[in-house]
DOLUMTI-999415 format. One line per field, with one value per residue: residue number from 0; residue in three letters; y, x, z of N, C-alpha, C in turn. Coordinates in nm, 2 decimals, padded with zeros to 4 digits. Layout:
resi NUM/...
resn ALA/...
n.north Y/...
n.east X/...
n.up Z/...
ca.north Y/...
ca.east X/...
ca.up Z/...
c.north Y/...
c.east X/...
c.up Z/...
end
This chain:
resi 0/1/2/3/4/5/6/7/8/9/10/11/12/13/14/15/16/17/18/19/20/21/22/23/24/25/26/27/28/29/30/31/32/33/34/35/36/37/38/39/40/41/42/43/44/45/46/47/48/49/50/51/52/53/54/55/56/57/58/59/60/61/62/63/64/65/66/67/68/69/70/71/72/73/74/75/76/77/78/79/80/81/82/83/84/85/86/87/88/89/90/91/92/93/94/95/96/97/98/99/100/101/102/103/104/105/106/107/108/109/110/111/112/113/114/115/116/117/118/119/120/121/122/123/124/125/126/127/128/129/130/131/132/133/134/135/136/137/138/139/140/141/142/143/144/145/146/147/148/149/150/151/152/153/154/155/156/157/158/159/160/161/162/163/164/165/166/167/168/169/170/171/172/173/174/175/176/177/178/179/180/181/182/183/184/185/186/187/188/189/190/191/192/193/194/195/196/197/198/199/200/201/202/203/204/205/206/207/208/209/210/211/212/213/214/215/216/217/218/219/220/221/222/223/224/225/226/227/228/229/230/231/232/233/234/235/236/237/238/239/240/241/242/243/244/245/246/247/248/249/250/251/252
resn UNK/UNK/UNK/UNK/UNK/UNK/UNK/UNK/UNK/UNK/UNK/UNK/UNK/UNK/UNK/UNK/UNK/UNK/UNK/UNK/UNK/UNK/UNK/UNK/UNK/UNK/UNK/UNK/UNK/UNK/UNK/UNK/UNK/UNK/UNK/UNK/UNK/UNK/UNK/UNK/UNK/UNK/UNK/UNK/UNK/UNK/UNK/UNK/UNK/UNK/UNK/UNK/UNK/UNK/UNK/UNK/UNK/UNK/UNK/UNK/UNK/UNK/UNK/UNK/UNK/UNK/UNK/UNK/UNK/UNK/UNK/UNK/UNK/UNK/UNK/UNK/UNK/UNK/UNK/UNK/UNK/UNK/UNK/UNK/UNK/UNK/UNK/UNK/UNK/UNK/UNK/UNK/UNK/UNK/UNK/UNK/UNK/UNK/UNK/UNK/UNK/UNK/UNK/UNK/UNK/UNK/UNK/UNK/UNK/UNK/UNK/UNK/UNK/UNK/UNK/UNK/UNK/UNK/UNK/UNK/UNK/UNK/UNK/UNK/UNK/UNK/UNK/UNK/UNK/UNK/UNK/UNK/UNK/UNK/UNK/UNK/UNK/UNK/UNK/UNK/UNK/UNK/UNK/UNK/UNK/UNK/UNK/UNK/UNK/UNK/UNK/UNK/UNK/UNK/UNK/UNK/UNK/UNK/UNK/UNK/UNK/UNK/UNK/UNK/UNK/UNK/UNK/UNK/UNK/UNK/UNK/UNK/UNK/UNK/UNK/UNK/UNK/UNK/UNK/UNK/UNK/UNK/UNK/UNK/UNK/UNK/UNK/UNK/UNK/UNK/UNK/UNK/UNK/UNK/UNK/UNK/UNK/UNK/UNK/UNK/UNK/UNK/UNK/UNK/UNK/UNK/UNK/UNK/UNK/UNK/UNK/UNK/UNK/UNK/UNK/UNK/UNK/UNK/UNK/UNK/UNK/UNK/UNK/UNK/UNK/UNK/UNK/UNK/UNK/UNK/UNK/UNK/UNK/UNK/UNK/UNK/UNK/UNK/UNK/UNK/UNK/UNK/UNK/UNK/UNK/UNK/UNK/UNK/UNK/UNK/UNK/UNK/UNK
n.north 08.66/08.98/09.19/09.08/09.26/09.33/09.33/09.32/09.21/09.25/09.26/09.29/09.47/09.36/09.12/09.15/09.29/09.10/08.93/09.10/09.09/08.83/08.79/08.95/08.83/08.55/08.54/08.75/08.82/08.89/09.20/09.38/09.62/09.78/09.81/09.67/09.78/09.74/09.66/09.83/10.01/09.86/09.76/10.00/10.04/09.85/09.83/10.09/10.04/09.82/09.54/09.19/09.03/08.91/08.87/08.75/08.82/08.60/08.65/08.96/09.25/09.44/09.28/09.04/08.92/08.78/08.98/09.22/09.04/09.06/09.35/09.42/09.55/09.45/09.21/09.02/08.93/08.73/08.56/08.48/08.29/08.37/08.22/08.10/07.86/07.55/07.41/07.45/07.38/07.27/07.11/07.15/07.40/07.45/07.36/07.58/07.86/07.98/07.92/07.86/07.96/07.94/08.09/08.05/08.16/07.94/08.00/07.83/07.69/07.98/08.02/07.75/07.81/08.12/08.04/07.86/08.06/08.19/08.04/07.99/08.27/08.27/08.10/08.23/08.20/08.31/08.40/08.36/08.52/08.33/08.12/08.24/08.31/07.98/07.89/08.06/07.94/07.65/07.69/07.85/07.61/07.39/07.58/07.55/07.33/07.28/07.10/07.05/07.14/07.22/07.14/07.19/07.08/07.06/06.81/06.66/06.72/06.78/06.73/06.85/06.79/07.09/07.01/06.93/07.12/07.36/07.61/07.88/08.02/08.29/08.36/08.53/08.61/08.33/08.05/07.90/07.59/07.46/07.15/06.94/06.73/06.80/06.82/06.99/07.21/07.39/07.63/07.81/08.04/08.35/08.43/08.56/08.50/08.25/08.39/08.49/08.30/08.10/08.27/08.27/08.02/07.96/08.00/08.30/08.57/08.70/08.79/08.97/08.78/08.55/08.29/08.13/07.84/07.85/07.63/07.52/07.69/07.78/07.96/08.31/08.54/08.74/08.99/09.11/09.07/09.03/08.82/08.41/08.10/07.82/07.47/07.20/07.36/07.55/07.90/08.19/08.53/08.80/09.07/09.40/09.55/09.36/09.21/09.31/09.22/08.95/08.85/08.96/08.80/08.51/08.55/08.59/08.36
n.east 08.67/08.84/08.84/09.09/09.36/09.49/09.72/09.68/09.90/10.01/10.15/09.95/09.71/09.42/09.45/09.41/09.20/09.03/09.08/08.99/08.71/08.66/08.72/08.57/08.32/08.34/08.47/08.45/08.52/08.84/08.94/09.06/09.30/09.47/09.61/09.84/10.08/10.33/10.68/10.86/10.61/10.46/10.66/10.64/10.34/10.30/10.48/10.37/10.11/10.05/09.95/09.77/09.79/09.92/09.83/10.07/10.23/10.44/10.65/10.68/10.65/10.95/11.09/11.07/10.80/10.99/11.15/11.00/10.94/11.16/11.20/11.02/10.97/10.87/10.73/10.50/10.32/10.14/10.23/10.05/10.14/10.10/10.08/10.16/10.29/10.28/10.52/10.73/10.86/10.63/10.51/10.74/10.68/10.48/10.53/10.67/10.54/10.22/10.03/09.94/09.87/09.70/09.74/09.48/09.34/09.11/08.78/08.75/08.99/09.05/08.89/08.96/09.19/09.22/09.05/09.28/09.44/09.29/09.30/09.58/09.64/09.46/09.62/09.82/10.04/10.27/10.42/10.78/11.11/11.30/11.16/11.04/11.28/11.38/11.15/11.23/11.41/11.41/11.26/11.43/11.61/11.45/11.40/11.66/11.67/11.46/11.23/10.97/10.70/10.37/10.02/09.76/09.36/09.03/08.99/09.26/09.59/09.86/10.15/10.44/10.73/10.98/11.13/11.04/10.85/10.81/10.67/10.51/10.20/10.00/09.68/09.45/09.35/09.40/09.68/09.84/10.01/10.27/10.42/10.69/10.65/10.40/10.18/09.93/09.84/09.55/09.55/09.47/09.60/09.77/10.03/10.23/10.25/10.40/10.62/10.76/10.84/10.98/11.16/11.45/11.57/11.62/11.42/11.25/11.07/10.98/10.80/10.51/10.31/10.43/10.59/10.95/11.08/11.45/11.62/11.56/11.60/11.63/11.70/11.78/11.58/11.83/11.78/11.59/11.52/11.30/11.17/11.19/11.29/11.23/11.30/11.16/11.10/10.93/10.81/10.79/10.70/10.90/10.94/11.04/11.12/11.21/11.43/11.69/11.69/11.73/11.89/12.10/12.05/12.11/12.36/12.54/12.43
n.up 12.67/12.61/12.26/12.04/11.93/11.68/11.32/11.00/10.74/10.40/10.09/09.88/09.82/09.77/09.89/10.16/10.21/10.15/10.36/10.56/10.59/10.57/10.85/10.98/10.96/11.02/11.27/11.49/11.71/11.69/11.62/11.40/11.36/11.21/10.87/10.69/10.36/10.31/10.47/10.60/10.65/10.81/11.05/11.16/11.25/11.38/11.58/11.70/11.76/11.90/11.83/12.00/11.80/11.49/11.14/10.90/10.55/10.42/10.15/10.02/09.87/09.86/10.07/10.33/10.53/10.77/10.80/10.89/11.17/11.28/11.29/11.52/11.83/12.09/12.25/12.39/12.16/11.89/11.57/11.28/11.00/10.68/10.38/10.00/09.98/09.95/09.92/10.09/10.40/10.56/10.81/10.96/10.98/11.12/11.34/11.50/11.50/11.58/11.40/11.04/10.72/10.42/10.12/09.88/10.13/10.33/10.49/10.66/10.78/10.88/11.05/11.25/11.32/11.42/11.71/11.79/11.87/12.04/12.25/12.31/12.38/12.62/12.78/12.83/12.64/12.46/12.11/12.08/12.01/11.95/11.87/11.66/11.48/11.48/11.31/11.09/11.02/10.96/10.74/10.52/10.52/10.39/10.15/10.04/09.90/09.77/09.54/09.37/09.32/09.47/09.36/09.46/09.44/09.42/09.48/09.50/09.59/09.36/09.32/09.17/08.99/08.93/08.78/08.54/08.45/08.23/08.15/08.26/08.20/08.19/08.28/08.33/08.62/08.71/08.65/08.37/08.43/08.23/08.12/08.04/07.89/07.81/07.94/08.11/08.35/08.55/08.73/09.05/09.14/09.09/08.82/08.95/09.15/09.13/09.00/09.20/09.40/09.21/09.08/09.16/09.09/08.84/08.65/08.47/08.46/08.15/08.00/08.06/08.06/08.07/08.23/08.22/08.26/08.23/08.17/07.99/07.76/07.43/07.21/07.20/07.00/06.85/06.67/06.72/06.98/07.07/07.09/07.23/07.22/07.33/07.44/07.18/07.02/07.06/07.06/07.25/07.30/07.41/07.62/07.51/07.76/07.95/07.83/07.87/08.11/08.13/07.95/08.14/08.37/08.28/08.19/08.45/08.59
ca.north 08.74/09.10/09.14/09.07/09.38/09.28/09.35/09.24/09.26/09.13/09.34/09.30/09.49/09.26/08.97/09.22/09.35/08.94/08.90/09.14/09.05/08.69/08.73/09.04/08.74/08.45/08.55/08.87/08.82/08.96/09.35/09.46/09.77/09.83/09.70/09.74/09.68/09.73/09.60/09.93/10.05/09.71/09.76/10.11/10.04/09.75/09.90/10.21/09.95/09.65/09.43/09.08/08.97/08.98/08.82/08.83/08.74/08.56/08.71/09.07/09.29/09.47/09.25/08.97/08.89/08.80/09.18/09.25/09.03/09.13/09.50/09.48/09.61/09.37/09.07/09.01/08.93/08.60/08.53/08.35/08.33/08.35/08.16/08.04/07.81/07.43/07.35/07.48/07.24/07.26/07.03/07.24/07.59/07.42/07.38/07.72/07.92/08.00/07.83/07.93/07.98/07.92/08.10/08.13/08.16/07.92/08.07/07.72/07.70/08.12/07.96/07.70/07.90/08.18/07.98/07.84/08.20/08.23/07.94/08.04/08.37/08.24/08.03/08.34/08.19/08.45/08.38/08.47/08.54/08.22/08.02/08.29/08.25/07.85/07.87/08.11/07.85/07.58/07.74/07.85/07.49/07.32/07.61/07.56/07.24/07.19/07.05/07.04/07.23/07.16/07.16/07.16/07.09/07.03/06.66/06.62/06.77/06.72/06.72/06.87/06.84/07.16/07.02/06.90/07.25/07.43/07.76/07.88/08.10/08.39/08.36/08.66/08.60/08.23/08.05/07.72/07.53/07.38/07.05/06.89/06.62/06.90/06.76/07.14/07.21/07.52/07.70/07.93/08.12/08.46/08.42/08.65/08.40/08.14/08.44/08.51/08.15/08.01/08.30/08.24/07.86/07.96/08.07/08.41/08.66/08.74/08.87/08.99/08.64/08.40/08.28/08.04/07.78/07.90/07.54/07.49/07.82/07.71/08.06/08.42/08.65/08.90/09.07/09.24/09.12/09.00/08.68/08.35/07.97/07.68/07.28/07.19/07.46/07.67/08.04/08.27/08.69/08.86/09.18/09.45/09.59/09.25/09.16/09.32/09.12/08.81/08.82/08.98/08.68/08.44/08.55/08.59/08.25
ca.east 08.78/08.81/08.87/09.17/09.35/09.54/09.69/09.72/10.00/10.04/10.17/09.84/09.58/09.28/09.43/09.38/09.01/08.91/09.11/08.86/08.60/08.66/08.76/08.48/08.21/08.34/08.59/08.41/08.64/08.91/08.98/09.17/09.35/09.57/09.64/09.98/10.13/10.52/10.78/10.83/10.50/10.41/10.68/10.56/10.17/10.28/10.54/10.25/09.95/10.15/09.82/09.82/09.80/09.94/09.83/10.18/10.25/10.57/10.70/10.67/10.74/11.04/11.12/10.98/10.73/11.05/11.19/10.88/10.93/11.27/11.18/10.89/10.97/10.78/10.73/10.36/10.23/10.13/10.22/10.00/10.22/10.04/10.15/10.14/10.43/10.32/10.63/10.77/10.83/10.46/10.49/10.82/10.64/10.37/10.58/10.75/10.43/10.11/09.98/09.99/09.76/09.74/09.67/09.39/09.23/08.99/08.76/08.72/09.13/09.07/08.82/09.03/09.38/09.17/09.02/09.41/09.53/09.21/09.30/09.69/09.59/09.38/09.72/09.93/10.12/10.33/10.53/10.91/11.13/11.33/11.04/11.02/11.44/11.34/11.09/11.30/11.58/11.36/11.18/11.52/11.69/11.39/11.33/11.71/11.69/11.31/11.23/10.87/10.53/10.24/09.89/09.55/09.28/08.93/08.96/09.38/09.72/09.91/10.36/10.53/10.86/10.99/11.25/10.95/10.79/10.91/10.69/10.38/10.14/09.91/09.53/09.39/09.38/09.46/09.81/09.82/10.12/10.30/10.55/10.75/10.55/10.28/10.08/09.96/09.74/09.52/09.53/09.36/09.67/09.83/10.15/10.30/10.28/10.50/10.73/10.80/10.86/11.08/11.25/11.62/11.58/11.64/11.35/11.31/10.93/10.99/10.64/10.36/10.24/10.52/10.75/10.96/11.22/11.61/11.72/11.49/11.59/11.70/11.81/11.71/11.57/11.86/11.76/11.48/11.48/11.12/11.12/11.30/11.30/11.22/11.28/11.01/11.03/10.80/10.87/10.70/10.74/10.99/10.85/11.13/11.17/11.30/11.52/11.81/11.70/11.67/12.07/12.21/12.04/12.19/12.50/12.53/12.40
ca.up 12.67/12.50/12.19/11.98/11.85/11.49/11.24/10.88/10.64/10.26/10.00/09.81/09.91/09.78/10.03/10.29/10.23/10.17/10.50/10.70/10.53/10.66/11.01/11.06/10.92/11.09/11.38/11.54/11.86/11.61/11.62/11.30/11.42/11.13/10.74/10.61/10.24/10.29/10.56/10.70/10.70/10.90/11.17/11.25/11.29/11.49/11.72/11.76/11.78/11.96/11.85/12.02/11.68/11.35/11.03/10.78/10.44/10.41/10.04/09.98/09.73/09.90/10.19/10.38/10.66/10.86/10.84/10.98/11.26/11.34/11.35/11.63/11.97/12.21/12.26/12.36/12.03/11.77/11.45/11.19/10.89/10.53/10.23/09.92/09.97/09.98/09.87/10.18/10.56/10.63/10.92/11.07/11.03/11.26/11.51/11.52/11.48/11.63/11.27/10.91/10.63/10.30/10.00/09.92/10.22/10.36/10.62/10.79/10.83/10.96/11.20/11.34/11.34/11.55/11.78/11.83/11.89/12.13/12.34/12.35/12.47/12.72/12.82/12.86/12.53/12.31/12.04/12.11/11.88/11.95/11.79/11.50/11.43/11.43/11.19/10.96/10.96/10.92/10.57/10.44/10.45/10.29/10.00/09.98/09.82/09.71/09.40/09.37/09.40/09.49/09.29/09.52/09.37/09.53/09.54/09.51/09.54/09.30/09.32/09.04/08.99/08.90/08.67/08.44/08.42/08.09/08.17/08.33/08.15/08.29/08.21/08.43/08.77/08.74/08.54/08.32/08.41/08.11/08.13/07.91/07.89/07.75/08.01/08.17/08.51/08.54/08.88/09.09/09.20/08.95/08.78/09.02/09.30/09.08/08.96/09.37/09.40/09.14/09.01/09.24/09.06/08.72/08.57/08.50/08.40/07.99/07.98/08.19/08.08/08.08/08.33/08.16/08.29/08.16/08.17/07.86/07.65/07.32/07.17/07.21/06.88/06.90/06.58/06.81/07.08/07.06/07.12/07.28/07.20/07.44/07.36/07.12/06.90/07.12/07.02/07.36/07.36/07.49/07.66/07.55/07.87/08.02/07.75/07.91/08.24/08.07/07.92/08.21/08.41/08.21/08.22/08.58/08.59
c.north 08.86/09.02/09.12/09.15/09.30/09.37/09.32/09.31/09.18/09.28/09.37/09.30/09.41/09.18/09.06/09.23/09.20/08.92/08.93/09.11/08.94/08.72/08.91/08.92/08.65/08.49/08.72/08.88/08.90/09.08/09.39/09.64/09.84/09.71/09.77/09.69/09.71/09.69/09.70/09.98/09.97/09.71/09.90/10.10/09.93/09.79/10.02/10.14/09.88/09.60/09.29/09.00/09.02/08.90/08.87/08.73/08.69/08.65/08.84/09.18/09.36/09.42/09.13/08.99/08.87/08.89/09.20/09.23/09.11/09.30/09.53/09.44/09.55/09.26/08.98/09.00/08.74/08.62/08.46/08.44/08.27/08.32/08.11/07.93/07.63/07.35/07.39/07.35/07.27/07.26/07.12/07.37/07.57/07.44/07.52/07.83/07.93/07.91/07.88/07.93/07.97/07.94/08.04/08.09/08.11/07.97/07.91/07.74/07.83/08.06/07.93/07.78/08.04/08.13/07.93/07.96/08.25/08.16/07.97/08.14/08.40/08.16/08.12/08.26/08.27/08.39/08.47/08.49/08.42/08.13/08.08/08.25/08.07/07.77/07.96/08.00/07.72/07.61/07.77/07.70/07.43/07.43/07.62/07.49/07.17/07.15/06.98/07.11/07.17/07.20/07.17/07.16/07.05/06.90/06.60/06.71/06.70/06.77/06.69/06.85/06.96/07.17/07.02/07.00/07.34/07.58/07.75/08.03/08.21/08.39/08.42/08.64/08.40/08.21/07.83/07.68/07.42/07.29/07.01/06.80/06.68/06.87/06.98/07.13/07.38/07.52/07.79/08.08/08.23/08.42/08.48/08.57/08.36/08.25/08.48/08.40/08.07/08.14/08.32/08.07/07.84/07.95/08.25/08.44/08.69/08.81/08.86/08.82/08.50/08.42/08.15/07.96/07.78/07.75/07.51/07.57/07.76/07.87/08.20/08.53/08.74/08.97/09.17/09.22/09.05/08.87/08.53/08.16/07.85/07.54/07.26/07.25/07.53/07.77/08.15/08.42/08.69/09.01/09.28/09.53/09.47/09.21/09.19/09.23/09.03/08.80/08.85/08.84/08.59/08.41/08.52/08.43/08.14
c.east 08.76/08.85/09.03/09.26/09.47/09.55/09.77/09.80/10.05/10.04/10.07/09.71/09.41/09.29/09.40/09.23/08.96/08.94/09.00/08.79/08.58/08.61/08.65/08.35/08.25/08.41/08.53/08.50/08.82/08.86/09.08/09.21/09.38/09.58/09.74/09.99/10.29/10.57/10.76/10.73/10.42/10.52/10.65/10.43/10.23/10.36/10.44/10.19/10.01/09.99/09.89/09.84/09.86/09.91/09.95/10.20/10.46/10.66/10.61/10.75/10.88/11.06/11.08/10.91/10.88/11.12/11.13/10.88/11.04/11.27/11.11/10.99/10.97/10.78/10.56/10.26/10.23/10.16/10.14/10.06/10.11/10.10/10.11/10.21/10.41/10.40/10.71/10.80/10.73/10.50/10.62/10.79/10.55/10.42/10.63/10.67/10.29/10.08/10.03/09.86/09.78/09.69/09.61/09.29/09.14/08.91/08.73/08.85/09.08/09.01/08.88/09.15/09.31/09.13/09.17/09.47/09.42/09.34/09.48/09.72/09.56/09.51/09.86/10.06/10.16/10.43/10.64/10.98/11.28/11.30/11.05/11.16/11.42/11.31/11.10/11.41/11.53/11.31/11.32/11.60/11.58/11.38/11.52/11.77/11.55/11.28/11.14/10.76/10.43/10.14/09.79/09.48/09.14/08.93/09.12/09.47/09.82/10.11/10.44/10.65/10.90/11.10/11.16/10.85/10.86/10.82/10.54/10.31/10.01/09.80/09.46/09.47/09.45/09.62/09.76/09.98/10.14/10.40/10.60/10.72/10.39/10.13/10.05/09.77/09.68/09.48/09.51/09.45/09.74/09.98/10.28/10.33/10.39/10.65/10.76/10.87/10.97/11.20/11.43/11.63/11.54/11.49/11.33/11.13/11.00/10.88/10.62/10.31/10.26/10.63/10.83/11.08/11.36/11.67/11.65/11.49/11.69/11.82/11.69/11.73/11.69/11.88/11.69/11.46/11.34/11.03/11.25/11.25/11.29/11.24/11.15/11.00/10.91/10.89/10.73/10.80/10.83/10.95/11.00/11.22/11.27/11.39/11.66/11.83/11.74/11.85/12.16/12.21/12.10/12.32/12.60/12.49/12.48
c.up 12.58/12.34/12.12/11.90/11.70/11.40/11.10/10.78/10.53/10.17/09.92/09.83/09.92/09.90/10.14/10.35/10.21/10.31/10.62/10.64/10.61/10.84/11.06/11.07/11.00/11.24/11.49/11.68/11.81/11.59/11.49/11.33/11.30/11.02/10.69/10.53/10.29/10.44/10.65/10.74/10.85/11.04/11.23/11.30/11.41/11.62/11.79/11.84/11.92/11.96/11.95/11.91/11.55/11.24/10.88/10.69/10.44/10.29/10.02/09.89/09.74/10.03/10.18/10.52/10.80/10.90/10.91/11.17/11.32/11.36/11.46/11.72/12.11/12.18/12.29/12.26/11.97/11.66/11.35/11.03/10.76/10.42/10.15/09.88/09.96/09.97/10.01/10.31/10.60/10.78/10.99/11.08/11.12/11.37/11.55/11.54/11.55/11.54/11.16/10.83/10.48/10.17/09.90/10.04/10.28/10.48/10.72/10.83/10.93/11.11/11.33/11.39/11.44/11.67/11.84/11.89/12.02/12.26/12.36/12.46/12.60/12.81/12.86/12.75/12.45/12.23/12.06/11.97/11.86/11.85/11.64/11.38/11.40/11.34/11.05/10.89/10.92/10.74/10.52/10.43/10.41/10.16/10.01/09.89/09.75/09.56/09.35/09.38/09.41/09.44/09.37/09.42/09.50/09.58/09.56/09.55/09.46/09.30/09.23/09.04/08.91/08.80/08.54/08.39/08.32/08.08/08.21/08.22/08.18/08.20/08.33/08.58/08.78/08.62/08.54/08.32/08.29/08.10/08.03/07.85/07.81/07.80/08.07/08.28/08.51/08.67/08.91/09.13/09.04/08.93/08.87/09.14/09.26/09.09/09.12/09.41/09.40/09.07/09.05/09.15/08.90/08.62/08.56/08.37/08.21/07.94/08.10/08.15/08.08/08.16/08.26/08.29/08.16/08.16/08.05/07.78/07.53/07.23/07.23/07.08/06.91/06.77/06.63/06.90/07.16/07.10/07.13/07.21/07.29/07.37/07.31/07.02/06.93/07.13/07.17/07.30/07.43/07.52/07.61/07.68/07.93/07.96/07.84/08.06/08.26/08.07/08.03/08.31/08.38/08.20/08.34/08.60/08.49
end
């Protein structure tokens, strides 16, 4: 069959350039037309383009992947949805989807999940936007009661409860999860994933390098500002810029 025209969208342009990277090395039957970071950007290349394909990230920085959908034109296209989410209905985004994928990346998953989007193709199969409404309504009633994440590791996953998480801490590109239990997990994923994540579920960024959980705030410095209180007698930064975040949140909450 020709090839595949595509195109990929994740607010963060690294996942992008590892994306072709991947699928130029393993998937050569894949055409990358177009790379978009923003919502709108991503339904104009694709309403221009109309690829048969689109590789989209679910959470974006002004929007989501399902804006995206809801903006395109046509109908003749696939979705393979990108996430960081295993806390998410795995098994009911299967059904709803061409496939999914899952940060970070494996190129055997890319393999298989192309090869899937071959053989659909070849079946005159398109994702409608039936299927796509399905598997929006599916992902919002499980993240609107979840209460857990999930760890990978090379040999496990492991299922946090997210009550027993008292704050996550940024160490470059990865973050060391910290419990109340002072049990703590070091992952491959940036703090920015988690703060996408959890921050509707009462946690809330205080630094560039802490996300804390608000059901465990004991007090907040307001002589300066500078710093907050967790159970324990653990004293973390308070970045001044977020300070005003932090109380209006609170309040509001």
């Amino acid at each position: 069959m020709s090839k595949i025209s595509t195109i990929l969208v994740d607010d963060e342009t690294k996942n992008n350039e590892l994306l072709c990277i991947y699928l130029e090395k393993h998937c050569p039957i894949v055409e990358v037309v177009a790379i978009s970071t923003s919502v709108d950007d991503a339904i104009a290349k694709i309403n221009k383009l109309k690829p048969k394909l689109i590789f989209l990230d679910i959470v974006m920085d002004k929007g989501t992947g399902f804006d995206v959908v809801e903006g395109i034109k046509y109908e003749d296209y696939l979705v393979v949805f990108i996430t960081a989410y295993q806390e998410y209905a795995i098994t009911a985004f299967k059904f709803n989807a061409i496939d999914f994928l899952l940060k970070p990346i494996d190129s055997k998953d890319l393999i298989v999940t192309v090869k899937k989007v071959e053989d659909s193709l070849n079946n005159e199969f398109f994702t409608t936007s039936t299927q796509i409404e399905s598997a929006k309504t599916s992902i919002a009633a499980k993240t609107s009661d979840y209460n857990f994440i999930a760890i990978p590791s090379t040999k496990k996953i492991d299922f946090i409860r997210i009550d027993d998480i008292l704050y996550f801490e940024s160490d470059g590109r990865y973050t060391i999860i910290h419990l109340l239990d002072k049990t703590t997990f070091f992952v491959s994923k940036n703090i920015g994933e988690y703060d996408k994540i959890l921050a509707p579920n009462y946690f809330f960024r205080i630094h560039k390098k802490f996300l804390i959980n608000l059901k465990y705030i004991v007090n907040i410095n307001n002589s300066d500002g500078s710093s907050c209180e967790l159970v324990g007698s653990l004293v973390l930064p308070v970045a001044k810029r977020r300070k005003e975040g932090l109380v209006s949140f609170l309040n509001i909450k």
